[in-house]
C-alpha positions in Angstrom: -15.8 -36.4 29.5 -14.6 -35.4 26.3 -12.3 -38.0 24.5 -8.8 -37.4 23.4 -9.4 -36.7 19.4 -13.6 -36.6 19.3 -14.7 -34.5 16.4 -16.8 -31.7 18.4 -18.0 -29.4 15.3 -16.7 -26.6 13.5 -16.0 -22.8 13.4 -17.5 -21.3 9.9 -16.2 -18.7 8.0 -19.7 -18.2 6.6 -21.3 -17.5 10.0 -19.6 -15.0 10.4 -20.5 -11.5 9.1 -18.0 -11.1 6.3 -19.0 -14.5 5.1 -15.8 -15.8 4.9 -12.5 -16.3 6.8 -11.3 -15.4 3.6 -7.6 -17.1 5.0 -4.5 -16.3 3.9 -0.9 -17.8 3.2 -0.3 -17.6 6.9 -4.0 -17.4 9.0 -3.6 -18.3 13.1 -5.9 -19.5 15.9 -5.7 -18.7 19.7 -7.7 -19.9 22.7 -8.4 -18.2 25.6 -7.6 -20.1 28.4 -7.3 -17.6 31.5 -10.3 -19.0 33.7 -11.7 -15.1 33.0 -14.9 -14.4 31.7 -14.4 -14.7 28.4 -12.5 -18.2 29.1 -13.1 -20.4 26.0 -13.2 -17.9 23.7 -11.6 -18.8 20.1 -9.9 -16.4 17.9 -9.2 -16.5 14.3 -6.4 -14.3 12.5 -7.4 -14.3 9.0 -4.0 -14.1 7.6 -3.4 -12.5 3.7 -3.8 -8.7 3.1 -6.7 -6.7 4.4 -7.8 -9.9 6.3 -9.6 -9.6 9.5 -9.6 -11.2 13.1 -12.9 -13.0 14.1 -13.9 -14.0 18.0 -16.2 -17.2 18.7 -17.7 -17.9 22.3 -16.6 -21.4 23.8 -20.0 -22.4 22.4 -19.2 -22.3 19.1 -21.5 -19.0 18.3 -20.2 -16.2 16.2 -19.3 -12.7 19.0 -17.8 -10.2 16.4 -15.1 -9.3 13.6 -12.5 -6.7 13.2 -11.8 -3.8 10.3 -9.9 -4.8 7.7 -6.1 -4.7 8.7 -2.8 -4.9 6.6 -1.9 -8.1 7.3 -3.1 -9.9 10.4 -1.0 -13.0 10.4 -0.8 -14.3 14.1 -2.7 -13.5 17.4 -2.8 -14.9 20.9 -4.1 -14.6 24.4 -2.1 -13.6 27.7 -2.9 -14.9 30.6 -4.9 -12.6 31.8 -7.7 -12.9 28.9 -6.5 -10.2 26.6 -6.3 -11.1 22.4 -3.9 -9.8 20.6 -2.9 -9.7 16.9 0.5 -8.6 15.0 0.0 -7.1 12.0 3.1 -8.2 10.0 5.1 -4.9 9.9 2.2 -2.8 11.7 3.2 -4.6 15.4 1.2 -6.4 18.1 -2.3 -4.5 18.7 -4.4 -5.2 21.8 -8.0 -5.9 21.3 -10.8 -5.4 23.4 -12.5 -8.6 23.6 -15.5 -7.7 24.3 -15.7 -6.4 20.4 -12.3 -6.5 18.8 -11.7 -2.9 18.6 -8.1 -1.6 18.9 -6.8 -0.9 22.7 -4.4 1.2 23.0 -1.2 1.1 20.6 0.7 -0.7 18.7 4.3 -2.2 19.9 7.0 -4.5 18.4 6.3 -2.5 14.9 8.7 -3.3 12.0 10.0 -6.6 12.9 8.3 -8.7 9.9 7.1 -11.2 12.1 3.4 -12.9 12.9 3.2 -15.7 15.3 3.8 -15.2 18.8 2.9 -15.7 22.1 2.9 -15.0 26.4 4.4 -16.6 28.9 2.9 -16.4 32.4 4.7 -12.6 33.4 3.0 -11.2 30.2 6.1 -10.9 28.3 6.4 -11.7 24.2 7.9 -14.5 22.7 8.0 -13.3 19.2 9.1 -15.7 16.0 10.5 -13.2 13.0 9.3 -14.2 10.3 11.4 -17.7 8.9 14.2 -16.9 11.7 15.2 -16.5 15.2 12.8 -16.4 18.1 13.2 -13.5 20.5 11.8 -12.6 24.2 10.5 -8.8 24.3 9.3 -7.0 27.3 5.7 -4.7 26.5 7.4 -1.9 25.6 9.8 -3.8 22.8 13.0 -4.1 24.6 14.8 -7.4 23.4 15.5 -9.3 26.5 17.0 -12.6 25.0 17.6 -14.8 22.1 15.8 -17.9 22.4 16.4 -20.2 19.4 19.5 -18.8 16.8 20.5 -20.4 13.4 17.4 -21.5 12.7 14.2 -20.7 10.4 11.3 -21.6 12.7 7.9 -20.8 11.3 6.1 -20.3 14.8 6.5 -20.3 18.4 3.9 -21.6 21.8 5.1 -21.4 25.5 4.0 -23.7 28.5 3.6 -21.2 30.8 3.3 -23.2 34.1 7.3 -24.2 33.0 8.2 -21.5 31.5 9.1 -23.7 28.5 9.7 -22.5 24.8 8.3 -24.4 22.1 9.5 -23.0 18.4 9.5 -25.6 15.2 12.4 -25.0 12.4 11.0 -27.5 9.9 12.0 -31.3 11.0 11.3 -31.2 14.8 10.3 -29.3 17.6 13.0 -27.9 19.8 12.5 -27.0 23.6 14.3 -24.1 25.5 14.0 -22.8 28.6 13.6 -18.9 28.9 17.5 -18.3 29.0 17.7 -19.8 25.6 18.9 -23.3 26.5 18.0 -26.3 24.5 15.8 -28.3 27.3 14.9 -31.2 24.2 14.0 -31.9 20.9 10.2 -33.7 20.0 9.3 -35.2 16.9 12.5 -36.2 15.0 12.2 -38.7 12.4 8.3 -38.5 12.3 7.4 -34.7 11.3 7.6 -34.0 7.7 7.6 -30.0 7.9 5.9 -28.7 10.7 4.4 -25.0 9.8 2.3 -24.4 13.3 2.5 -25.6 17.1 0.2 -25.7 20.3 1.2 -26.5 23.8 -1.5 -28.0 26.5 0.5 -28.0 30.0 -2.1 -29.6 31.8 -1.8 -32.8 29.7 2.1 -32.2 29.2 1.2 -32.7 25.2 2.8 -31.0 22.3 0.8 -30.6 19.2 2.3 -29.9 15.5 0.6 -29.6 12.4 2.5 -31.4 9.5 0.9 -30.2 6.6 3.2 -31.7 3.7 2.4 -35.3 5.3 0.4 -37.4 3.4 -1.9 -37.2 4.2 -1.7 -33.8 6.1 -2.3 -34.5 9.8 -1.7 -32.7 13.8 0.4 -34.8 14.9 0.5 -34.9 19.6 3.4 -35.2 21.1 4.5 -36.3 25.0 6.9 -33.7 26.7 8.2 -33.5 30.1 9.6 -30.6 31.5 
């Protein structure tokens, strides 16, 4: 078994075929994690202007790279195995991940956003950029404020509680689907937190704190 923390190895920009991840002020990761067959997969959102998405297999090994896009700042995986990237203002754009090329259109275009994510009934919990987060249904109907007053800077979902994980700075705050605050994690210990990842299985919270000293990930306990 794998321990909690052991180094494993590394993704490298310079396997790739650009040569570079070539990141920008705001580059994301996703995981596929549907139990499909391309469970394990690892995707990388390169971030800055005319940046790219790359795809690596669960072994590490380089599969493929997008076009150049505007701005590809965030990207995720629904639950059936499908990635995803939003473009900034150009909208979330379904890739085939088989080879990264664009299926079908666009949707949720205009909203100045990048990180997002699924919950388990495939519809979008989407963070505008340094605001609110906001449930969307696939064809860009709002459905519900999640988290209000705040300037969160990205957003992850437990799917087997349908929990809502968004972090505005100091801490991590919890909501249910309906918007209600379920908890807060991470208060008094997190010095800004910029990114968060949520493993249900373990019930563990994990927050990268990059203006720490030094900068760490730091794991948190949650319960539902």
């Amino acid at each position: 078994a794998v321990a909690i923390g052991e180094y494993l190895g590394q993704l490298l920009g310079s396997s790739t075929t650009a040569g570079s991840f070539s990141f920008g002020e705001d580059a994301d990761i996703a995981i596929d994690n549907s139990g499909g067959a391309d469970d394990g997969t690892v995707y990388v959102a390169g971030g800055g202007g005319g940046g790219q998405v790359f795809a690596f297999g669960s072994d590490g090994n380089f599969k493929w790279q997008t076009a150049a896009m505007e701005e590809p700042c965030g990207v995720a995986v629904d639950s059936t195995g499908a990635p995803y990237v939003n473009n900034y203002q150009g909208g979330i754009q379904q890739l085939k991940a088989s080879d990264g090329t664009a299926e079908g259109s666009p949707f949720l275009s205009g909203k100045r956003a990048c990180h997002f994510d699924f919950n388990a009934t495939g519809k979008i919990l989407l963070n505008l950029w340094g605001g609110n987060v906001y449930r969307y249904d696939r064809n860009g109907t709002e459905e519900a404020v999640i988290d209000t007053g705040v300037a969160s800077s990205d957003v992850a979902v437990d799917r087997v509680e349908s929990s809502v994980f968004d972090v505005p700075g100091f801490i991590v705050r919890v909501h249910d689907e309906a918007g209600n605050l379920l908890a807060t994690v991470g208060q008094g210990t997190i010095s800004n937190a910029i990114g968060v990842a949520v493993d249900a299985s373990s019930k563990r919270v994990f927050v990268s704190d990059p203006h720490a000293s030094p900068e760490v990930i730091r794991p948190y306990g949650f319960a539902p």
